[in-house]
C-alpha positions as CSV (number, residue, x, y, z in Angstrom):
1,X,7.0,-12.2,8.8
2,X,5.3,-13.3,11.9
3,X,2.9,-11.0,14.1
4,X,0.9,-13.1,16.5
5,X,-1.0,-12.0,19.6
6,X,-2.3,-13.9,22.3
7,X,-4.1,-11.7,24.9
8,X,-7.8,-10.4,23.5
9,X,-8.3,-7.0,24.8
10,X,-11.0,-6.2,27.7
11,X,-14.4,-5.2,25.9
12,X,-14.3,-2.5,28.6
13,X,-11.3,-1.1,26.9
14,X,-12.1,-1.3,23.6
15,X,-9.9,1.4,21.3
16,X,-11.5,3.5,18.4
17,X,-11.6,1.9,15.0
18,X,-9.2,2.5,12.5
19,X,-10.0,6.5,11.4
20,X,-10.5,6.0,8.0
21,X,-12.4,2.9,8.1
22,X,-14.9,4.4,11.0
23,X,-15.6,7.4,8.5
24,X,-16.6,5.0,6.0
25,X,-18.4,3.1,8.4
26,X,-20.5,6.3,9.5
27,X,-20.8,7.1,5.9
28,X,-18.4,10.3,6.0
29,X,-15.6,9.5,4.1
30,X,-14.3,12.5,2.7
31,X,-11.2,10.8,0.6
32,X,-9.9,12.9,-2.5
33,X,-10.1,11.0,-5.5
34,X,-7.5,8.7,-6.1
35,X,-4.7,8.7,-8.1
36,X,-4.8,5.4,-10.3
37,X,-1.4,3.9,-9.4
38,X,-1.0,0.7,-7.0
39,X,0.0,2.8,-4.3
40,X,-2.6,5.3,-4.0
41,X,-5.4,2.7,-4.3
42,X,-4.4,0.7,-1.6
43,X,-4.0,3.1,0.8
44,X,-7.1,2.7,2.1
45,X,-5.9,-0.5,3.3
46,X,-3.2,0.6,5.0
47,X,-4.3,0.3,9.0
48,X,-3.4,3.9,10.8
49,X,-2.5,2.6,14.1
50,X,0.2,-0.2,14.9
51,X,-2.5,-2.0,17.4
52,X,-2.2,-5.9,16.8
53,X,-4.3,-7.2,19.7
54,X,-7.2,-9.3,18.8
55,X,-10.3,-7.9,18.9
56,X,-13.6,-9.6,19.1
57,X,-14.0,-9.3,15.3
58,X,-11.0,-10.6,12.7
59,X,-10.8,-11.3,9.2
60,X,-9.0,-14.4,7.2
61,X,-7.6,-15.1,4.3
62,X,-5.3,-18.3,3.0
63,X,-3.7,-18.9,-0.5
64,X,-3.5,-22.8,-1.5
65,X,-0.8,-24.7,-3.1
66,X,-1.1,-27.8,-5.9
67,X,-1.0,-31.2,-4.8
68,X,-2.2,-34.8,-5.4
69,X,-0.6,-36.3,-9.0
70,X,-1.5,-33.5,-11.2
71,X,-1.2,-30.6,-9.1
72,X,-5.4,-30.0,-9.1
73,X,-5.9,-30.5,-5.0
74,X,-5.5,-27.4,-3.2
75,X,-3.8,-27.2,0.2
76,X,-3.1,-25.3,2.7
77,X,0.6,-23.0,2.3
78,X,-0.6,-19.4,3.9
79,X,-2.8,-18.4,5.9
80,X,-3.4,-14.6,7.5
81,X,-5.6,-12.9,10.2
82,X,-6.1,-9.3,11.2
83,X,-8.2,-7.7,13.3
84,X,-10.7,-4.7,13.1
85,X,-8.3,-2.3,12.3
86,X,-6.1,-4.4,9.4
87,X,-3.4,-5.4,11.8
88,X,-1.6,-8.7,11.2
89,X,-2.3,-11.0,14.5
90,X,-1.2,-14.3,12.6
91,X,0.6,-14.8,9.6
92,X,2.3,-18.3,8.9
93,X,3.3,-19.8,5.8
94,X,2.6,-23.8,5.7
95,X,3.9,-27.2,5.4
96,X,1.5,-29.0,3.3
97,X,0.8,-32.8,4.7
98,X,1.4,-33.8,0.7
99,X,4.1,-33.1,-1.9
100,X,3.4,-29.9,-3.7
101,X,3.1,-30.4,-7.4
102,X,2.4,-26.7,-8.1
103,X,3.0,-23.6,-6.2
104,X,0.8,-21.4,-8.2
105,X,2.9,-19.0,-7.6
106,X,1.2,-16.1,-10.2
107,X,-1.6,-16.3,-8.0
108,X,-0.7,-17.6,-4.7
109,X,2.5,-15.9,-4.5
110,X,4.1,-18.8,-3.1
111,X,7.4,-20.1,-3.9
112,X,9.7,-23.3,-3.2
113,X,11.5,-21.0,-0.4
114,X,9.0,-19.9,1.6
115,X,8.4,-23.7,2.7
116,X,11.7,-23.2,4.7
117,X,10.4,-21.0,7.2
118,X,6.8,-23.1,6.8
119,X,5.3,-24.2,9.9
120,X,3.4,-28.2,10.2
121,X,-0.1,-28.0,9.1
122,X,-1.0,-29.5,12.7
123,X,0.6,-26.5,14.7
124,X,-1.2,-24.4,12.2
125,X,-4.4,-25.5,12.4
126,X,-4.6,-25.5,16.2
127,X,-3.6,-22.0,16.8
128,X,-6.3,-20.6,14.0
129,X,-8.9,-22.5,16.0
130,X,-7.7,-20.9,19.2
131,X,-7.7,-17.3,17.5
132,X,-10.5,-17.7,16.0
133,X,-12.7,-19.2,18.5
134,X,-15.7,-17.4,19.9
135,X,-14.9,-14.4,17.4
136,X,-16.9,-12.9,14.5
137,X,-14.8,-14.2,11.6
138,X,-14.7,-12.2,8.3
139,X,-13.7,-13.4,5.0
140,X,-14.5,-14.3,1.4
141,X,-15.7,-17.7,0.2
142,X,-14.7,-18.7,3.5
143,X,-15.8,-22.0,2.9
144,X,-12.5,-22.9,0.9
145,X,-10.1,-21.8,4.1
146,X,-12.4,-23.9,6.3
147,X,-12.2,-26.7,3.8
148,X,-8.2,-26.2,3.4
149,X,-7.6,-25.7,7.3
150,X,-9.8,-28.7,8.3
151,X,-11.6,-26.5,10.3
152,X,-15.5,-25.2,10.8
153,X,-17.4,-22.2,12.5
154,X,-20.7,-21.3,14.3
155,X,-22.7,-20.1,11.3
156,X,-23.7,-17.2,12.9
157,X,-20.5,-16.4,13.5
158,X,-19.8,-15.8,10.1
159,X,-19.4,-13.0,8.0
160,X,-18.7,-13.9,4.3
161,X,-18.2,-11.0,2.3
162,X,-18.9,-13.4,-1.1
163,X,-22.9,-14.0,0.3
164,X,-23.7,-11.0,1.8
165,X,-27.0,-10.0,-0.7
166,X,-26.0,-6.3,-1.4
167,X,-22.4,-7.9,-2.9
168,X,-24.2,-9.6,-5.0
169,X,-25.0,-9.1,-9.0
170,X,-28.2,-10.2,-10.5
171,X,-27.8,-13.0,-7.5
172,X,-24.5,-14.5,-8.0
173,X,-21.3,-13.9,-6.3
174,X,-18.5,-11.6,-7.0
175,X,-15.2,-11.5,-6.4
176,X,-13.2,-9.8,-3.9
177,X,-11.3,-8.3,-5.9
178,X,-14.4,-6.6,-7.5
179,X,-16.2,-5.6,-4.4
180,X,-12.7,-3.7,-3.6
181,X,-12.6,-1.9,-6.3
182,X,-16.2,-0.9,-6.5
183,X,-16.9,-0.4,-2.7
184,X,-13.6,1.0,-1.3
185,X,-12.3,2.5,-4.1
186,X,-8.9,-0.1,-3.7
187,X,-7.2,-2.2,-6.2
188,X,-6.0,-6.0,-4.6
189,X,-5.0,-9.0,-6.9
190,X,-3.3,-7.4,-9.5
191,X,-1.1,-10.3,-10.0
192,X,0.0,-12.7,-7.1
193,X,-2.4,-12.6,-4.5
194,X,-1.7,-11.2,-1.3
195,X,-3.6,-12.7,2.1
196,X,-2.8,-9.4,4.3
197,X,-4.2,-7.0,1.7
198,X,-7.5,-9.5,0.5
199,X,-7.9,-9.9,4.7
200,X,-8.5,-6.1,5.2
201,X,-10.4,-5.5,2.1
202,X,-12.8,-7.7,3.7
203,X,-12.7,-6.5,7.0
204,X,-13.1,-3.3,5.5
205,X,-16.3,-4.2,3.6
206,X,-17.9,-5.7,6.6
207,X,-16.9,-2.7,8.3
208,X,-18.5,0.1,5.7
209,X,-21.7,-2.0,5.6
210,X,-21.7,-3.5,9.5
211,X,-24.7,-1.6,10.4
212,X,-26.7,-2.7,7.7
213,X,-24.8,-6.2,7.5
214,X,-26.3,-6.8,11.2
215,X,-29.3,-5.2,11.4
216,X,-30.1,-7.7,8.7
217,X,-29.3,-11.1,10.4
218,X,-31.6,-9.7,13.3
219,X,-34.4,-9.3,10.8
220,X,-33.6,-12.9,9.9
221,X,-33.3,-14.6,13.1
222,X,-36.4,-13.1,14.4
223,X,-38.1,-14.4,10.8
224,X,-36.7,-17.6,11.4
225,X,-37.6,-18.1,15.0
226,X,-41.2,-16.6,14.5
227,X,-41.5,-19.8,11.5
228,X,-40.0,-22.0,14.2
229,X,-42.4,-21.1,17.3
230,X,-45.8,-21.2,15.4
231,X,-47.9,-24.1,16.6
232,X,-48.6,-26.5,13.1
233,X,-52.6,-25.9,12.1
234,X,-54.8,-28.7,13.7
235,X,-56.1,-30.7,10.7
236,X,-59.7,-31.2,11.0
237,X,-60.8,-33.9,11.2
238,X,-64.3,-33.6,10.9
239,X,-66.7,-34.9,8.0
């Protein structure tokens, strides 16, 4: 079940994106319409190359477990990473630090066996920091997999597909599994959540809007740094 890689490619040698993702990208996707079965809408998931070396951008996605007395404190029990083309680079099922009350398994597709091939939580946690560190990170709600892994990252280094403002309706947050469907045309979470195929619908959303996505945290760092620099008015004093 494991893919892991450990050696980030040159930016000098940097490979083409993923064809069908770069025409959606560029705005040329050309895909027939879809048949409505499982199989035909996730296809555009389904990476087109077999290239699993990290790459300076890489999307997440964990599924949480039941703990604590009643089974109402998530933790930790999966958790995925791809890179720009939808390539697994890390994929590890976990040993939660507490007794798991509830597996949740209709939506986290976890069961009781899976925690025999689970790695410690520690070991875990300390090789998604290394992957993840100095990369754009990709995700949705990404604030829960930070929270469940312990972990943090540079804000700007973010790219939450839940708070990007075009994903939103009438200002509130939707979920992925909505933004799929409307924006790629793909049909995830039909039943037990799965981290590889929620990972690269996110990647693939940042992907179809990057241009946009980024040209819009320019606008709002130079806003934010032309607020910062102004000299305060001089109060006068006078009178």
């Amino acid at each position: 079940m494991k893919s892991e890689a450990t050696n980030p490619p040159s930016s000098k040698n940097q490979l083409t994106i993923n064809p069908n993702w770069a025409q959606l990208q560029q705005g040329k996707g050309k895909r027939e319409k879809m048949e409505k079965d499982d199989d035909d809408s996730i296809s555009v998931l389904t990476p087109t190359n077999t290239d699993c070396s990290l790459t300076d951008t890489i999307a997440m996605d964990c599924e949480m477990v039941g703990v604590s007395s009643q089974g109402n404190k998530s933790a930790l029990a999966r958790v995925t990473l791809v890179n720009a083309w939808g390539n697994i680079v890390y994929d590890e099922f976990v040993r939660p630090m507490e007794r798991v009350v509830d597996f949740r398994t209709t939506i986290s597709g976890i069961r009781p066996r899976d925690m025999r091939k689970a790695k410690d939580f520690g070991d875990v946690q300390t090789k998604v920091a290394e992957l993840v560190k100095g990369r754009i990170l990709v995700g949705h709600a990404l604030h829960n997999d930070f929270k469940a892994l312990l972990l943090s990252h540079p804000r700007n280094h973010i790219r939450d597909t839940s708070e990007y403002q075009p994903f939103l309706k009438e200002g509130r947050r939707r979920a992925l599994k909505s933004l799929a469907l409307e924006f790629l045309n793909a049909k995830i979470q039909d039943g037990a959540h799965c981290p590889v195929d929620d990972a690269r619908a996110a990647m693939l959303l940042y992907q179809k809007h990057k241009k946009a996505w980024e040209r819009s945290l320019k606008v709002h760092l130079k806003f934010k740094n032309k607020h910062k620099n102004r000299k305060p008015k001089r109060k006068n004093t006078e009178g």
